[in-house]
Every structure is written in structure tokens, then in C-alpha cells.
C-alpha positions in Angstrom: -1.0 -32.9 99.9 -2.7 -34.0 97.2 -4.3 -31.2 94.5 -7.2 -32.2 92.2 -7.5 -28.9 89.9 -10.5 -29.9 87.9 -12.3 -31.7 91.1 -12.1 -28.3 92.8 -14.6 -27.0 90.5 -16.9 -29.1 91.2 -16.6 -29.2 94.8 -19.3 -27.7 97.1 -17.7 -25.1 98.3 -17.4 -23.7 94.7 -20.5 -24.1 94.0 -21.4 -22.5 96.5 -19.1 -19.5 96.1 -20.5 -19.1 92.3 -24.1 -19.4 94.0 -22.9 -16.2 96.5 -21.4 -14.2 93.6 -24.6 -14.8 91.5 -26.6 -13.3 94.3 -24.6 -10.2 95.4 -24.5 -9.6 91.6 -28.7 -9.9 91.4 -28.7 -7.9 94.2 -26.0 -5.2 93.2 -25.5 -5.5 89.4 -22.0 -6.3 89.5 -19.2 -8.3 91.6 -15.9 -6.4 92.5 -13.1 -9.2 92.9 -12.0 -8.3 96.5 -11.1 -11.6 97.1 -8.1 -12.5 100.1 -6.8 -14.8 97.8 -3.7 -16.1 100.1 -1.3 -16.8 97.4 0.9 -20.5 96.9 2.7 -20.8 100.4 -0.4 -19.8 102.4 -2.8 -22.1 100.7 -0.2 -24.8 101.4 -0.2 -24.3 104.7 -4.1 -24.5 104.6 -4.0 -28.1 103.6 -1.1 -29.3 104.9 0.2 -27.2 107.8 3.1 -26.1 109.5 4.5 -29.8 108.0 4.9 -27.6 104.6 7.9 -26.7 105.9 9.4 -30.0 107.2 8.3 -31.3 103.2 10.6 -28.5 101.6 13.5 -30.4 102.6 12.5 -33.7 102.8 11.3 -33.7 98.9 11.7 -30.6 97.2 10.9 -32.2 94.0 7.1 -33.1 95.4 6.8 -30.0 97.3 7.6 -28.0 93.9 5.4 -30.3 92.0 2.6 -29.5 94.6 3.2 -25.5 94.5 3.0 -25.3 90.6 -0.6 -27.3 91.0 -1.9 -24.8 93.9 -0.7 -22.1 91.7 -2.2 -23.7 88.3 -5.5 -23.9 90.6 -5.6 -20.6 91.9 -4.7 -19.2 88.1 -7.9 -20.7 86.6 -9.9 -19.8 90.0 -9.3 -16.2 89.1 -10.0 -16.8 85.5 -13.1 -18.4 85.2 -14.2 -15.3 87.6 -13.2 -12.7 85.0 -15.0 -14.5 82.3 -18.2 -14.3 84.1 -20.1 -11.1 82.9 -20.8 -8.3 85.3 -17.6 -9.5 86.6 -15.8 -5.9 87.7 -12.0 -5.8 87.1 -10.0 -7.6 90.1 -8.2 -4.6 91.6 
């Protein structure tokens, strides 16, 4: 599992999130932040699979490592959201 924090933000599927938020928020004047955000262990298992599991005891070290980055990434995912105006509080 490899995470690339900064790279995610300028992936495509960002992009086109920020696109989609623009819209709804043209269209509704304002975003609420209803997002199913998953959490660490779920987004793990996203990229890696059911092998997440195996990796906990076969290198702890990485595996923590590699949870603090997903975390790290989902942290500034949710705050570059509430810095947006017309942003509505996340619930």
C-alpha cells in the first residue's frame, strides 16, 4: 500500500469531486458534508484488501506507518472542504 497525500489532490477523481460539489452548490447555494467517509481501517481495506490483515502481523511497524498516512490524508480531505465557502458545517 503505498499513500501519496499530496498526489491525491491532484488526482482525477478529486477533481472531479470538487467539480461535483461546485455544481450542487451553483445549483443549491450551499454543500452539506454528508460524506460516508469510511474511516482508517476501511479505506485500508479499499486499497489493499482483506491482506490488511495478514500485514498487521507481518510488519506492524509499516502497517502503522501506512494508517497514520490514510489518516493524515483523510484529515486534510475534510479540511480543505470546510475551507471552501458555502461549505455547510460537516454534521
Amino acid at each position: 500500500m503505498k499513500i501519496h497525500v499530496e498526489e491525491a489532490f491532484k488526482s482525477p477523481v478529486f477533481k472531479r469531486f470538487l467539480n461535483l460539489q461546485e455544481k450542487l452548490k451553483t445549483k443549491y447555494g450551499y454543500v452539506i458534508g454528508d460524506i460516508g467517509w469510511g474511516g482508517v481501517l476501511s479505506t485500508a481495506l479499499d486499497l489493499v484488501g482483506e491482506n490488511v490483515f495478514t500485514d498487521f502481523f507481518m510488519d506492524p511497524e509499516d502497517m502503522k506507518k501506512q494508517f497514520l498516512e490514510i489518516a493524515d490524508l483523510i484529515g486534510k480531505f475534510v479540511g480543505v472542504l470546510r475551507k471552501k465557502p458555502g461549505q455547510a458545517p460537516f454534521r
